[in-house]
GUTI-715965 format. One line per 8 residues: number of its first residue (from 1); for each residue y, z, x of N, C-alpha, C. Coordinates in Angstrom, 3 decimals, always signed. Layout:
// GUTI-715965
NUM	Y,Z,X,Y,Z,X,Y,Z,X ~ ...
***
This chain:
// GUTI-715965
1	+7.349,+15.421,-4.258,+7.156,+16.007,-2.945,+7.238,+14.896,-1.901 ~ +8.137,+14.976,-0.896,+7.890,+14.118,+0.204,+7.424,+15.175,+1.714 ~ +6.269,+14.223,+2.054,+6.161,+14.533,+3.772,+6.549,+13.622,+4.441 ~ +6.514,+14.361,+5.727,+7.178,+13.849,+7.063,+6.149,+13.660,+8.417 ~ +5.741,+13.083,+8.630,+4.881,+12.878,+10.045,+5.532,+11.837,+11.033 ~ +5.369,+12.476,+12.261,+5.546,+11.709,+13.169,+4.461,+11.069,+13.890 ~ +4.922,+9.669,+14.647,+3.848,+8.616,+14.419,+4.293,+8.311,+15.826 ~ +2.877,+7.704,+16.735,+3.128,+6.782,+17.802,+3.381,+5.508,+17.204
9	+3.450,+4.731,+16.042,+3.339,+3.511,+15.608,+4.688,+2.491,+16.183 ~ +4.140,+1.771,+16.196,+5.546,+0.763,+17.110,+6.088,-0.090,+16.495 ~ +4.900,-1.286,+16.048,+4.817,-2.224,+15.525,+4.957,-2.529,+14.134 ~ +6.032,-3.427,+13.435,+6.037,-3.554,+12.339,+4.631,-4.064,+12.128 ~ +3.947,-4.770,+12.028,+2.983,-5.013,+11.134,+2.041,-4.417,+11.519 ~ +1.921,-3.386,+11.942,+0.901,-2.150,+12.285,+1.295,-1.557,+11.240 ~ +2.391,-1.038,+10.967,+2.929,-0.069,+10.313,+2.962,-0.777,+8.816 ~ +2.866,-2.029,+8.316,+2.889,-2.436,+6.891,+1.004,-2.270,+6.761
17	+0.125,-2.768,+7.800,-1.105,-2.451,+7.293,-1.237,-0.864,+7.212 ~ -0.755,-0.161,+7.789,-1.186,+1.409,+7.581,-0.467,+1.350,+6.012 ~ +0.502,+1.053,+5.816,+0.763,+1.412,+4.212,+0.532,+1.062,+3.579 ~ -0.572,-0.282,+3.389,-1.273,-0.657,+2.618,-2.589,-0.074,+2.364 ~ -2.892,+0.803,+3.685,-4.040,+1.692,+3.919,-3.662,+2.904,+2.895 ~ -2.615,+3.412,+3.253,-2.033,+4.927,+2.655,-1.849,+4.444,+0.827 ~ -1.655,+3.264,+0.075,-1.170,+2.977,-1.183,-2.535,+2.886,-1.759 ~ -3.718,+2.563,-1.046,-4.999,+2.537,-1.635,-5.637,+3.786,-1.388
25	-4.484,+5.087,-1.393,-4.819,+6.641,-1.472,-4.294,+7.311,-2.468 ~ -2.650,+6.145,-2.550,-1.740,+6.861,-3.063,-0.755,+5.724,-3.472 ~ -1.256,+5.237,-4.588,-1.454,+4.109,-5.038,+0.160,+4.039,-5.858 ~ +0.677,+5.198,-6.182,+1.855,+5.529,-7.258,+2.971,+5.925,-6.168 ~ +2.553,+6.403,-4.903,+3.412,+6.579,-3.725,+4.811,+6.040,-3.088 ~ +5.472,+6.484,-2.461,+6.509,+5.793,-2.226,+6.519,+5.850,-0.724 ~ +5.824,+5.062,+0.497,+5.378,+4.803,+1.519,+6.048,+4.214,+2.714 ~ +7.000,+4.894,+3.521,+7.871,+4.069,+4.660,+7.704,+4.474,+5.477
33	+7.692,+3.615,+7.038,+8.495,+3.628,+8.333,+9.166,+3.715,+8.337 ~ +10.098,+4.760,+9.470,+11.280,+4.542,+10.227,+11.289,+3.982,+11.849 ~ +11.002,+2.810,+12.336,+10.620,+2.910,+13.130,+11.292,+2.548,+14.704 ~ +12.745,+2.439,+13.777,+13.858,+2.822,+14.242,+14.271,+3.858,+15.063 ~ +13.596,+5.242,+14.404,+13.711,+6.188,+15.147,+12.780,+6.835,+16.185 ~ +13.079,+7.650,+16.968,+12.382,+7.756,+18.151,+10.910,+8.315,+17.900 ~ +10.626,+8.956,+16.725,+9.713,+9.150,+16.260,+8.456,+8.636,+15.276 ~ +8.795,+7.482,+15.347,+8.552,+6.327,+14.719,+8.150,+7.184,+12.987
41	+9.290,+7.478,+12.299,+9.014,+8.196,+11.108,+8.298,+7.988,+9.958 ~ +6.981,+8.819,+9.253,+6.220,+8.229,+8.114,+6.917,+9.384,+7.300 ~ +7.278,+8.248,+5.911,+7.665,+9.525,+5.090,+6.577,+9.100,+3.565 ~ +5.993,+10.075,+3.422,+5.488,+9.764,+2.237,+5.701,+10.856,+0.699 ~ +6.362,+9.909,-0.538,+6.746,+10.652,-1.513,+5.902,+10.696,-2.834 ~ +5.433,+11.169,-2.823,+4.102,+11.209,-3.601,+3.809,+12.923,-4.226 ~ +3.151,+12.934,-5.239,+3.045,+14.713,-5.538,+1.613,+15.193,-5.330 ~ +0.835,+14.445,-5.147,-0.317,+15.099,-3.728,-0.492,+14.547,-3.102
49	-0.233,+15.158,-2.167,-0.286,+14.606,-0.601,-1.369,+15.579,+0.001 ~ -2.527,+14.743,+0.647,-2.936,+15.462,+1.622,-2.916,+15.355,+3.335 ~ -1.945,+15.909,+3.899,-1.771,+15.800,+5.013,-2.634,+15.429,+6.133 ~ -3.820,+16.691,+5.927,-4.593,+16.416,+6.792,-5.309,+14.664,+6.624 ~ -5.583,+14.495,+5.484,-6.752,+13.276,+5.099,-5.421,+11.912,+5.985 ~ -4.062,+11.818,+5.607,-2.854,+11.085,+6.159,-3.037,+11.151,+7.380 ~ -3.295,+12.149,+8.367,-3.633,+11.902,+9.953,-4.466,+11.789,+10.239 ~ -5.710,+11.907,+9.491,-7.043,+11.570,+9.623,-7.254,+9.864,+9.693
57	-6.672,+9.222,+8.570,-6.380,+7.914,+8.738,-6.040,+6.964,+9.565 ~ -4.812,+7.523,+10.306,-4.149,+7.382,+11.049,-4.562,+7.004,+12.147 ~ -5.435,+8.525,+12.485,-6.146,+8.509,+13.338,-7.607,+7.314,+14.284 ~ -8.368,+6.867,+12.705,-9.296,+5.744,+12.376,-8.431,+4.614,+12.832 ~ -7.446,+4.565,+12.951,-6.560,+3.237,+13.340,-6.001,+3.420,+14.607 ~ -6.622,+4.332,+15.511,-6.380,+4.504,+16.799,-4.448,+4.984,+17.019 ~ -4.349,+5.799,+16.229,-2.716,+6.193,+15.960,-2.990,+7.895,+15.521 ~ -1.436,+8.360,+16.548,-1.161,+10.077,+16.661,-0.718,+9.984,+15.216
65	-0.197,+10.990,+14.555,-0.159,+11.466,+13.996,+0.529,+13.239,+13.578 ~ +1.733,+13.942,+12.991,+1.762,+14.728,+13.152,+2.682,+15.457,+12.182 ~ +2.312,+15.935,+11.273,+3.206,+16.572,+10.202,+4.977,+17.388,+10.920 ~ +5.541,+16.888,+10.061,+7.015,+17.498,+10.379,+7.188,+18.825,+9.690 ~ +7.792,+20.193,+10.306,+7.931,+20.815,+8.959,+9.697,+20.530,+8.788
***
């Protein structure tokens, strides 16, 4: 299963500590930025995912957050 959230995140090394945040959830995960794109893209591939708890995180790190469908 992969999700999709969109992110205010800007900064590369903002964005490598959040996935070091998200791998100590989802430890077997497959965890990227796009931040390239205008949406600064989180994709996470993993087979449980909990969305909400992923923007909740996010959130604790002073960062939006927002599931794609």
């Amino acid at each position: 299963m992969i999700e999709v959230f969109k992110t205010n995140v800007k900064e590369a090394a903002v964005s490598e500590m959040l996935v070091q945040q998200l791998l100590q959830h989802y430890p077997n995960g497959k965890i990227t930025f796009d931040l390239e794109d205008c949406d600064s893209i989180l994709r996470i591939a993993e087979h449980n995912i909990n969305a909400e708890h992923v923007i909740a995180l996010l959130a604790r790190h002073g960062y939006c957050c927002e599931m794609l469908l």
